[in-house]
N, C-alpha and C positions, 0 to 999 in steps of 0.2 A: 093018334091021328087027329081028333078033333081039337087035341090041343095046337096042333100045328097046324091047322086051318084055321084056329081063333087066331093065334100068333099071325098067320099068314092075310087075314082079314085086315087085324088090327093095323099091321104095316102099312096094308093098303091105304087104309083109313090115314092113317099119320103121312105115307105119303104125299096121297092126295091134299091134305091139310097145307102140308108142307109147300106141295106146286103152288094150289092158291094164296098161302102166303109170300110166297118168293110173286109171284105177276102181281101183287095188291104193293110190295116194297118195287117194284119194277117201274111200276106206274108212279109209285111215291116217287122212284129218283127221277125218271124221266120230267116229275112237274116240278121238284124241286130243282134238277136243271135247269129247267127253262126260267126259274122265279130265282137261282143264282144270277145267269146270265140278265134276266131286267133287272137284278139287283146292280149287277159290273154297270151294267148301261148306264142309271140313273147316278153312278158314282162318278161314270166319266161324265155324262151331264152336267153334275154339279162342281165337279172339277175344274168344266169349261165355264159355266157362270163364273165359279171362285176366281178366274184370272180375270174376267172381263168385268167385274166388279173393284179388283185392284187395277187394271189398266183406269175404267172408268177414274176411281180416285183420285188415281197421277194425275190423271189429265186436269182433273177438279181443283188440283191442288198447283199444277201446273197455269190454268184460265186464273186461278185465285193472285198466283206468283205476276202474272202479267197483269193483272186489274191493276193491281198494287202499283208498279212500276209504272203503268199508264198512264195510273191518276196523278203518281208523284212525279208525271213529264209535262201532266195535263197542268196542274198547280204551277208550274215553271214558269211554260207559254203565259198561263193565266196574268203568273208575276209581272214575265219580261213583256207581254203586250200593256198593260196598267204602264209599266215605265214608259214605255215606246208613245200612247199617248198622251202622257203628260207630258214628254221631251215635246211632241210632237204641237200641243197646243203650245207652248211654252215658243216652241221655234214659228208658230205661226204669229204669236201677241208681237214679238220681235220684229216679224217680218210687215205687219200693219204698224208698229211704232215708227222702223225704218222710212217705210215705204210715206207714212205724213211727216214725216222729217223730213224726209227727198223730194219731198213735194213742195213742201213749205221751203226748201233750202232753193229750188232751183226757180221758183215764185219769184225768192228776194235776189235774186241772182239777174233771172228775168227782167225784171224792175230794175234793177240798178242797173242793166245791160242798156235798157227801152232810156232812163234818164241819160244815160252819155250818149246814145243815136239821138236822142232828144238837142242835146247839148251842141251837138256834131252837126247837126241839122240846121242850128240858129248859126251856129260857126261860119257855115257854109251859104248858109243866106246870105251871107256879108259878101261872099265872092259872086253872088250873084247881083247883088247892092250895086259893085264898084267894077264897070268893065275893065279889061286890061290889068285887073291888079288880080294874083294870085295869092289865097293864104294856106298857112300848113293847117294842121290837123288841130293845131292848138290856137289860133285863130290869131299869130302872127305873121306880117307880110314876109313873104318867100323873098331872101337876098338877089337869089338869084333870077328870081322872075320878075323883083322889080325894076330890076336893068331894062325888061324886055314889058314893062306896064300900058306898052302903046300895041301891045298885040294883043287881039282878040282870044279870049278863051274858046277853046274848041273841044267842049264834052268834054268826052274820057278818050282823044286821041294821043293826050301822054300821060294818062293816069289810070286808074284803078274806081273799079263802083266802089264805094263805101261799105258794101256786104261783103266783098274780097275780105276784108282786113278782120271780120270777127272769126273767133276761133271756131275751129273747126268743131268741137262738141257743142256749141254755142249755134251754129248754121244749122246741125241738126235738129238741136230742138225744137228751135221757132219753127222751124220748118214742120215738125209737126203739132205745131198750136194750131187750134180750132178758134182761137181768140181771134176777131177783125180787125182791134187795135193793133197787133200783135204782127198779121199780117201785112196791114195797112203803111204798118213801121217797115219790112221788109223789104216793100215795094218800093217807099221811100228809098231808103238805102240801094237799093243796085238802082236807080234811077241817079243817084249821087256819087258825081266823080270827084278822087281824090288825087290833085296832080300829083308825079311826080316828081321827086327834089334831087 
C-alpha cells in the first residue's frame, strides 16, 4: 500500500508538472502566434514597399526617358529658332537694302518726273505767250488749231489739266510727298490745261 501511495503521489507530482508545463507551452504558442502573425504583417508590409519601390523606379526611369526626349526637342527648337533668326535678320538687311533702293529709285523717278512738268511748264508758257495760237505737248503749233489761231484760248474747256495725263502710280505718290516743291509742282499742273487735238 505505501508503495502504491508513493506511485500514486509521484503521478500526482508528474501530473501536476505536466499541466504547468502544457499552460507555460500554451502560453509559448499563443505569443508565438501573435509574433507569427506580426511576422506575416511586416512581410506583407514589406512586400507592399517592394512594389512601390519598383513602381517608383519605372516612373524614375520613365521622367529619365522623357527628360531625354525633351531635351533632344528642346535642342531642335534651339536649332530651328537660331535658323529662323538668322533667316529672319537676313530678310530684314534685304528688306532695309530694298526699301533705300525704292527710295532712291522713285527719288530719280520723281526728278525726272518734276524735269519734264518742268519742261511741259516752259512748253506751255509759250501758249500763254501767243493768244490764239495753240501748242501740243511737245511744243509744236496744233495744225488744227492753227486754222482756228484768231480764237481765244479758253482754260481747259476743250482740254485736260496737265495732272490728268501722269500716271496713275505716279499721281499717287506726289500726292503723298511732304516736299513743297513737290506740291508746289502739283498745283502747277492741274492749274495747266492741255488742249485737245
Amino acid at each position: 500500500m505505501d508503495d502504491l501511495s508513493a506511485s500514486l503521489k509521484k503521478c500526482q507530482r508528474d501530473l501536476d508538472t505536466a499541466m504547468r508545463d502544457k499552460k507555460v507551452l500554451l502560453e509559448k504558442e499563443e505569443h508565438y502566434g501573435k509574433e507569427i502573425s506580426k511576422i506575416d504583417s511586416l512581410r506583407f508590409e514589406l512586400k507592399a514597399r517592394d512594389d512601390l519601390i519598383c513602381d517608383l523606379r519605372a516612373s524614375e526611369d520613365k521622367l529619365h526617358a522623357d527628360l531625354a526626349a525633351k531635351t533632344d526637342e528642346l535642342l531642335k527648337l534651339q536649332s530651328q529658332f537660331d535658323e529662323l533668326s538668322r533667316e529672319c535678320c537676313k530678310i530684314r538687311d534685304e528688306y532695309h537694302f530694298f526699301q533705300e533702293n525704292a527710295e532712291q529709285q522713285y527719288c530719280a523717278m520723281l526728278e525726272d518726273k518734276c524735269k519734264q512738268i518742268e519742261a511741259m511748264s516752259v512748253r506751255l508758257a509759250q501758249l500763254e505767250s501767243y493768244p490764239g495760237q495753240t501748242l501740243s505737248a511737245d511744243g509744236a503749233l496744233c495744225a488744227r488749231c492753227a486754222e482756228k489761231n484768231a480764237e481765244p484760248v479758253d482754260d481747259c474747256a476743250e482740254g485736260h489739266a496737265l495732272y490728268e495725263y501722269l500716271p496713275t502710280a505716279l499721281r499717287e505718290f506726289v500726292e503723298k510727298s511732304d516736299s513743297d516743291e513737290v506740291k508746289a509742282a502739283v498745283e502747277e499742273m492741274r492749274n495747266t490745261c492741255v488742249p485737245n487735238h
